[in-house]
DRENMAR-871639 format. One record per residue: x, y, z of N, C-alpha, C, CB in turn. Coordinates in steps of 0.1 Angstrom, whole numbers, plus 5000, padded with zeros to 4 digits. Atoms other than C-alpha are relative to their C-alpha. Glycine has a CB too. Layout:
BEGIN
XYZXYZXYZXYZ...
# end
This chain:
BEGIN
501050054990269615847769500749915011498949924993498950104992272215577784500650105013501649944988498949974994274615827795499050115013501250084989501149974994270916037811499949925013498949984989500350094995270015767827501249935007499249944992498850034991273815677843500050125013501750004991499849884990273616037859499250015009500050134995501150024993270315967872500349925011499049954992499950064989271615687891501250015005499749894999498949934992274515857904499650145012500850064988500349894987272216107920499850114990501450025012500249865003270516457910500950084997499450055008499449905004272716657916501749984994499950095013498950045009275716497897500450044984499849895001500649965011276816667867501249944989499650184999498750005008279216647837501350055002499750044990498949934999281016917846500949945014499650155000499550074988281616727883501549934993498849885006499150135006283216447860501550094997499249924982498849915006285516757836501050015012499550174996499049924984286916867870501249935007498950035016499350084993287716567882501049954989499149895006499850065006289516497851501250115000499049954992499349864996291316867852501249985006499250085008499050004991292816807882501049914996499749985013498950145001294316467873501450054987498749824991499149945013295816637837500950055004499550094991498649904993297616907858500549945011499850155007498750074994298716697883501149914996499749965008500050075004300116517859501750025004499249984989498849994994303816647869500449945013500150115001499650024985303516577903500449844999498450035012500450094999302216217891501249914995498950004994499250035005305316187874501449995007499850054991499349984992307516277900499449865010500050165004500550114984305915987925500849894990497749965005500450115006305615737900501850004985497950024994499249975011308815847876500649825002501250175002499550144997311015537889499649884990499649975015501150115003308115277878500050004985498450045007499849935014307715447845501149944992500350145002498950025009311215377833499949875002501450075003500650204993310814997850499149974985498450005020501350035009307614987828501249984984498350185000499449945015309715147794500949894995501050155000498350074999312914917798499449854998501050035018500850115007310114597796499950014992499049975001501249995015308214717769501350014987498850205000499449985015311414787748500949835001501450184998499550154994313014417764499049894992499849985019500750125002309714237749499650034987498949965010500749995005307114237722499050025003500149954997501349994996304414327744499450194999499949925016500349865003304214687730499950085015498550024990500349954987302514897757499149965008499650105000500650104991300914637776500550025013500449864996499649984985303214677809499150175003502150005002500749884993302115057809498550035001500550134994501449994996298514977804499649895013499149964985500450054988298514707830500150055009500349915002499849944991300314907855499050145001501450004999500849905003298115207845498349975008500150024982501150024995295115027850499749935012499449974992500050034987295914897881500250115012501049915001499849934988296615187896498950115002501350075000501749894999293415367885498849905009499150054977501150084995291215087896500150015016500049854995499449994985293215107932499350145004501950025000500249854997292015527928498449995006500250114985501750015003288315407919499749925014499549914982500850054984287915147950500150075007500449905008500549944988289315387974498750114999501250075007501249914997286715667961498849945006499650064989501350094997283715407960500249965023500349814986499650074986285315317999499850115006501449935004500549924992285115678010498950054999500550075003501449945002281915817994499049885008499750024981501250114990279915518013500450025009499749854998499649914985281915648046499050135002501850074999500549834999280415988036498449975000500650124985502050055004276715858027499749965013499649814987500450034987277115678065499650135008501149945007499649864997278115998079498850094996501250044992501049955005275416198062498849974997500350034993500850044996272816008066499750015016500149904995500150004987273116028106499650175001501749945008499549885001273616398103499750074992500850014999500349915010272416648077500750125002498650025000498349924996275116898092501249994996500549995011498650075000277716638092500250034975499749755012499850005017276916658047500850154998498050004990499649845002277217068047501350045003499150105010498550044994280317018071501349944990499849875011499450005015281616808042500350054991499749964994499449875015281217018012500550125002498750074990499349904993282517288034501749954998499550005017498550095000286017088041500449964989500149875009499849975013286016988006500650074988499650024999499849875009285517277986501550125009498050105002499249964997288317408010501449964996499849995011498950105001290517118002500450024984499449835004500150045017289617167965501750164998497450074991498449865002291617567968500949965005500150175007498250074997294517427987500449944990500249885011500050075013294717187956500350104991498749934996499549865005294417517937501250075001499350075003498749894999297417727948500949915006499950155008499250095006299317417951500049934984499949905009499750035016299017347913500550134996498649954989499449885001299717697909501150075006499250065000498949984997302817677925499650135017500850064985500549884989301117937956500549965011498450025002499650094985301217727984499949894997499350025013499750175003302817387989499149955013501949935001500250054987301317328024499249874996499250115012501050165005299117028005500849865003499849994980499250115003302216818008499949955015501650034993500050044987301916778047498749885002500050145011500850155001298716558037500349894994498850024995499350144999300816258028500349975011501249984994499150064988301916238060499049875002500350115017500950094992298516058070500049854993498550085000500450115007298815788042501849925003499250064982499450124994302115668058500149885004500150005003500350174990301115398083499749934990498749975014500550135005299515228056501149944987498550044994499250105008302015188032501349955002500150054990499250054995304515138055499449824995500150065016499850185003302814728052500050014984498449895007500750025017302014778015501350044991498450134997499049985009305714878002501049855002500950155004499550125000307114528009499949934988499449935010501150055012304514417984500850054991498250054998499449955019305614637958501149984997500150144995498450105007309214547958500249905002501350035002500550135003308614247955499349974985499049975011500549965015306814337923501450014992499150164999498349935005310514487911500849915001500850135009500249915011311514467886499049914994501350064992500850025010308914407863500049934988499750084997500450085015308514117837498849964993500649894999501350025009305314057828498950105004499549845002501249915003301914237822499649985014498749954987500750054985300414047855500750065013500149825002499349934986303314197879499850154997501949985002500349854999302614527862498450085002500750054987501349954996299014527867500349975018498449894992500250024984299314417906500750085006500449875006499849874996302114697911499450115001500550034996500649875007299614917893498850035017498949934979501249954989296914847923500949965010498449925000499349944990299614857950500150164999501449934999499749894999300915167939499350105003500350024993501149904996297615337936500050025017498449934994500350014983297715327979501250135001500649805010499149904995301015537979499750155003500950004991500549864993300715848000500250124991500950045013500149865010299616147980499750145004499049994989501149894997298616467987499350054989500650125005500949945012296816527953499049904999500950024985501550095001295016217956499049995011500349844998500749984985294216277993499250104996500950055014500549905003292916577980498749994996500650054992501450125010290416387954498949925010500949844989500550074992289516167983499450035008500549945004501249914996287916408001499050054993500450105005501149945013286216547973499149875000501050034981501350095003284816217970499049965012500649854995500850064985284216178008498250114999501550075022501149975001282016448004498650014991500350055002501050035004279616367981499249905002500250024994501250094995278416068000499449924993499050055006500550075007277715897972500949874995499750074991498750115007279715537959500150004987499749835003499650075013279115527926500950174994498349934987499149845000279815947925501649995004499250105014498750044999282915897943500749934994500149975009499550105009283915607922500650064987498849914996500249975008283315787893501250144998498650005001499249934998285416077905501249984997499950025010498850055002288415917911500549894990500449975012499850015019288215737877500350094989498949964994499649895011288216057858501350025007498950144997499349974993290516177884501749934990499549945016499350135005293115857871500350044984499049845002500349995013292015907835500850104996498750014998499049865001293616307836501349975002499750125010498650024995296716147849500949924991500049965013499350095007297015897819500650064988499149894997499449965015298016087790501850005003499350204993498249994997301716197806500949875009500250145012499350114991302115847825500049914987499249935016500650065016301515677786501150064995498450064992499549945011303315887767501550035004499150134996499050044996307015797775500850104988500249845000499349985010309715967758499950194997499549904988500449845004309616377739498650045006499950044982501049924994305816407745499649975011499050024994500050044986306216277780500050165008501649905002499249865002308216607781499350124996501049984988501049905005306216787767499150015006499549994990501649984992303016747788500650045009499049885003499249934988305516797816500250095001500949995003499949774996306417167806499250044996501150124993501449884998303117227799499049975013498949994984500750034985301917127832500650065011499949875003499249944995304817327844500050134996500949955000500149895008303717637825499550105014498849994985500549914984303417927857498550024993501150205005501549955002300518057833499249935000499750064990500850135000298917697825499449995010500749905000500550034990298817637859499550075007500649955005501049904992297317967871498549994993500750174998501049995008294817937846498849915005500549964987500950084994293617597859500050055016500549834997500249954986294117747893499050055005500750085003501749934997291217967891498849935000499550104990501050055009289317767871499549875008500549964986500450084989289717477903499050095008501249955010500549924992288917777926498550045001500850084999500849995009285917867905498749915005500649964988500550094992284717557909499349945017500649974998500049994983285217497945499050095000501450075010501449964996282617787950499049994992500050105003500950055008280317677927499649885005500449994987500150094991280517337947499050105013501649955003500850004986279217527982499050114992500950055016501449905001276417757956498649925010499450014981501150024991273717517973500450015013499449884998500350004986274617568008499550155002501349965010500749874997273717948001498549995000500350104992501250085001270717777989499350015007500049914999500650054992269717648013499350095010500849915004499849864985270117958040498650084996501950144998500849935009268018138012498649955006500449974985501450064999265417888012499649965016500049874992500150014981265617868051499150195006502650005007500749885000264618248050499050094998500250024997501149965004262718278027498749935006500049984987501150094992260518008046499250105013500849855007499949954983261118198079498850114999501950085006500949885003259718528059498350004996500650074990501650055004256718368045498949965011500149864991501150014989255318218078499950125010500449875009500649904994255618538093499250064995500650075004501249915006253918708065498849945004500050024984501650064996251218428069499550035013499949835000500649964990250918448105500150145000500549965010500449805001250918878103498749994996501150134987501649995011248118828076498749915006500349914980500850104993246318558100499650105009500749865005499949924987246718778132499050124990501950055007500849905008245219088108498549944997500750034985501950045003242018888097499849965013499449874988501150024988241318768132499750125002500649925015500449864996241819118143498850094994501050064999501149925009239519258117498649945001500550004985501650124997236918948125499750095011500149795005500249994987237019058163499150185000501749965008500349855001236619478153498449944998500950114987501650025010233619318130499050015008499749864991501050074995231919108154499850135013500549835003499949884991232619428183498650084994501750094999500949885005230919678159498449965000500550054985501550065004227819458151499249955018500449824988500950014987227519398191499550125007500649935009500649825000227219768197499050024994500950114993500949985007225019818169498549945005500449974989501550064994222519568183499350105011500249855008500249964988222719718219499650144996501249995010500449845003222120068203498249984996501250084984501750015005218519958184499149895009499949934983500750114992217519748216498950105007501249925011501649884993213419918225500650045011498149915006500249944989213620168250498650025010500550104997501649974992210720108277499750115008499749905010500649874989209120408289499950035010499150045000499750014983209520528323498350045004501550155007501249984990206420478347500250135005499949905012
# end
């Protein structure tokens, strides 16, 4: 009933499987995630075996960098809610660009096409101010520097999270979007956690050609399952279109058939009207 009633206030058409997806992508990108972030990782390891604080640095840094994922979704899905509120185009426009963004995503996990990587470029300018910060973090001794790296880092230019961030732009929703790029985070924590052989392991299976064709489709899939209501819509645009013409045809038919009526019955009169006899 709780979890009923969360989806409710996330919005109708929000589902579970939204959440899986978002959770999907994060798992298999989990190579990529490791390649950005590998550096940090060993930083994190080299604490954790330096202290007593077990896995404290990789959960602070972890959860700093998911919460960093979760504000920007919540920051663009209320961009997108502006936006789509002005505009009922500008929404359709969205899940269009999206669901586009979603297969690029696709046959870059599947090794198809890389061209996804030219969307980092855009998240440059900003971390040009925002890498000062982080080393400055470096190197890492306590839990507190590795949570505040954790939500620096989250900013670093991605193209897999850019990816997500659209996904979230378009659903116009904050807590939706939020929610997105939380699971999103969440798929990405098993192989950024798990240091060492099954580090390794999640790595060549996230590197598996077949693995990753598998989830390839299964994004792609998605993606058009994402724009089934804009056919919807067209449908129900149609069907409308066909209905008021049947009504008006079937309107136009009974006037017509009133007008024959009322014709025939004025004839009939004029026919049984006395004939006066001629003087």
């Amino acid at each position: 009933m709780e979890s009923s009633g969360l989806f409710n206030l996330m919005g109708a058409d929000f589902s579970l499987m939204t959440l899986l997806a978002a959770f999907v992508f994060g798992l298999m990108g989990s190579a990529h995630c490791l390649g950005m972030c590998g550096g940090i990782m060993s930083t994190l390891t080299l604490a954790r075996s330096s202290s007593s604080t077990g896995m404290l640095p990789l959960l602070a840094y972890n959860s700093g960098r998911i919460f960093s994922y979760t504000l920007a979704g919540t920051i663009v899905a209320s961009l997108g809610a502006l936006l789509s509120d002005s505009l009922l185009v500008i929404a359709e426009i969205m899940r269009i660009v999206a669901s586009i963004i979603l297969i690029m995503m696709a046959c870059y996990i599947a090794n198809w096409w890389k061209g996804l990587v030219y969307i980092e470029h855009a998240g440059r300018y900003l971390w040009k101010y925002l890498q000062p910060t982080a080393s400055r973090l470096m190197p890492v001794r306590t839990n507190t520097q590795a949570l505040l790296l954790g939500l620096v880092w989250g900013w670093l230019p991605c193209g897999l999270v850019y990816s997500i961030l659209i996904w979230a732009l378009s659903v116009a929703h904050p807590l939706q979007g939020a929610a997105i790029m939380l699971f999103f985070g969440l798929g990405t924590l098993p192989a950024m956690l798990m240091t060492g052989l099954l580090a390794s392991q999640i790595k060549d299976l996230s590197r598996s050609s077949g693995v990753r064709s598998v989830a390839a489709i299964i994004i792609i899939i998605f993606a058009l399952w994402q724009l089934a209501p804009l056919f919807n819509i067209g449908q129900h645009h149609a069907h409308s279109g066909g209905a008021s013409a049947s009504h008006m045809s079937g309107t136009g038919s009974q006037q017509h058939a009133g007008h024959l009526g009322q014709k025939s019955d004025m004839e009939l009169s004029a026919g049984q009207h006395p004939v006066t006899p001629e003087q």
